[in-house]
N, C-alpha and C positions, 0 to 999 in steps of 0.2 A: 680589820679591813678585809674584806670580802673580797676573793679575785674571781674574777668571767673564768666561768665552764667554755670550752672548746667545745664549736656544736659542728663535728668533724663531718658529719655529713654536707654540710654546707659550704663546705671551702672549695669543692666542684662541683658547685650551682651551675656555672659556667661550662664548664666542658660536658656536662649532663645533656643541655640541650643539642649536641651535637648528636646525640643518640637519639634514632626514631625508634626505636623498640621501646616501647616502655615497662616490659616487662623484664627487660636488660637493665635497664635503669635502675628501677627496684630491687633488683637482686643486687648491683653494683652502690646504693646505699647503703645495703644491708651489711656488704663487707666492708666499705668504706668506713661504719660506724663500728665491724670489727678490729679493724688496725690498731694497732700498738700506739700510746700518743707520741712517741717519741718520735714515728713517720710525719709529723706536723710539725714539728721544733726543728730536727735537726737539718746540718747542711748535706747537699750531695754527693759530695765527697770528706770524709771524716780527715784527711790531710788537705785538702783546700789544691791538690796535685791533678786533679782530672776532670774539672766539671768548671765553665767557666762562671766569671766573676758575679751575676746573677741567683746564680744558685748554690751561693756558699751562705754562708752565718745561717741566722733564726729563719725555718721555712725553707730553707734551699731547696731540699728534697719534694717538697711540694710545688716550687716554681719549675725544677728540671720538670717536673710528670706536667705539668700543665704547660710547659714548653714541647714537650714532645705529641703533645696530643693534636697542640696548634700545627706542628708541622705536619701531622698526618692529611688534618685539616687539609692544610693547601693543596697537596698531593690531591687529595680526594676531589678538589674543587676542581681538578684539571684532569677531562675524560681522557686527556693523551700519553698522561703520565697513569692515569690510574682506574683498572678497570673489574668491582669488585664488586659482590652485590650489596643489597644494604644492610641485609642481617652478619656478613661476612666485616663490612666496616663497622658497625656497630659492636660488634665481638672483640674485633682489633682495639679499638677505644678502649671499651672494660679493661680487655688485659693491660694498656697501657695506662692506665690509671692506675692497678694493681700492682704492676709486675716490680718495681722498689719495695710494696708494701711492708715486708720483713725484711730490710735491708741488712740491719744489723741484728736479725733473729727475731724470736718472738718475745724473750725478755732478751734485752740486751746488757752487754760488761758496761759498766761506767762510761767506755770512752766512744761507745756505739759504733764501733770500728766493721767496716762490710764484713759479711759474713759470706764467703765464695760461693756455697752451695744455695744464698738467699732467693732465687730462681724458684729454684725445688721445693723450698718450705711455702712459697707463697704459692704454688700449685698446690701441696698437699694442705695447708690449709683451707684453700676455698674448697675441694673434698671434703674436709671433714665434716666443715660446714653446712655440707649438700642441703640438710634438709633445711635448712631454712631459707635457701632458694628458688628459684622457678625456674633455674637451668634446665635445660635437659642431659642427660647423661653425654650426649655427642656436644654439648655445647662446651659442656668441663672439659671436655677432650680437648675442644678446639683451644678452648683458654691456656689447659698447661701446655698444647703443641708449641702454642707463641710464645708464650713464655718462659717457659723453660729455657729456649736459645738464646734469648734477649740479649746476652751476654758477647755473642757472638768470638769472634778468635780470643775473649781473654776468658776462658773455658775451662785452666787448670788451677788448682790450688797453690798451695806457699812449696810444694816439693815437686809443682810442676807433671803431678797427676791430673788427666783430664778426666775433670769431675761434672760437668755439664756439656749438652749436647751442642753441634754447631748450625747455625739456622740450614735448612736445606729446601724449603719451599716457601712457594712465593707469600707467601703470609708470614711465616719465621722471620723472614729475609725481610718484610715488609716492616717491620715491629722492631728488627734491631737496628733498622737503616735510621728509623724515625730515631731511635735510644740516640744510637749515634750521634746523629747530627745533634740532637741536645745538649749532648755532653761535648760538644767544639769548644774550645778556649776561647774561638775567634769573635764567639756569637754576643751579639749586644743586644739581647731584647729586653727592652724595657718593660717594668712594671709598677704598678701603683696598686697597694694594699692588697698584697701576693697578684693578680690579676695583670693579665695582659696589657699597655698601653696600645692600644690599637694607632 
């Protein structure tokens, strides 16, 4: 019996169109079809303790990212809340698609458990990556500046060393607020075949 190949590019068909840069796009499939597949399977939380009910079992990981994108969404849709150019929100998006990408590393243990400094490696990954990009050098910048914080105050490891930075501008801050509010317990958004029920 033959099982269906994962065509990982295609599981953010959806959130792709929110991006007008198309040349943002294209580089953000490129890494998309970089990712480890274990980013498509697993839950958003590897204890089921921080990410609500939505985004836990097969795919979780992929609902929280596509949950946070929607939320920036909204934000963007309201000039009173959100005031940013279009290449600046289009940036935001990529890294927020990205920024789980190596959640639990780039090979991961068995039990795919986060990996604290997971931020960092999916900056330096999309780096290494460069040349198969159409980034520009200040765009890689802008992506790990966002990313990298994303984490926001939970920023130290298991002995309580701070090993990642804390958001400090308005785009850090913009990126971890949206993380945030993804990862609420409280949140019920509904989905049908990973996608958002509108």
């Amino acid at each position: 019996m033959k099982t269906e190949t994962l065509d990982k590019i295609k599981v953010f068909e959806n959130e792709y169109t929110y991006i007008k840069n198309e040349k943002y796009v294209e580089s953000l499939k490129t890494m998309v079809g970089l990712l480890p597949d274990y980013f498509f399977e697993v839950a958003a939380s590897s204890t089921g303790k921080y990410h609500p009910e939505f985004s836990l079992g097969k795919g979780g990981l992929v609902r929280h990212t596509k949950s946070l994108v929607r939320i920036a969404i909204e934000f963007y849709n309201n000039e009173s809340l959100c005031k940013y150019t279009q290449d600046e929100m289009d940036l935001m998006l990529v890294a927020m698609i990205l920024h789980d990408g190596l959640k639990a590393g780039l090979i991961p243990d068995a039990k795919h458990y986060t990996k604290v400094e997971h931020p960092l490696l999916i900056c330096d990954y999309i780096k290494k990556n460069k040349s198969k990009l159409t980034f520009t050098d200040e765009e890689i910048e802008f992506l790990s500046s966002v990313i990298a914080p994303h984490m926001g105050p939970w920023n130290t490891d298991w002995n309580g060393n701070e090993v990642l930075p804390k958001p400090k501008d308005k785009y850090q801050r913009f990126v971890h607020m949206c993380d945030y509010l993804a990862s609420r317990k409280f949140l019920n958004i509904k989905f049908e075949n990973d996608n958002i029920v509108e």
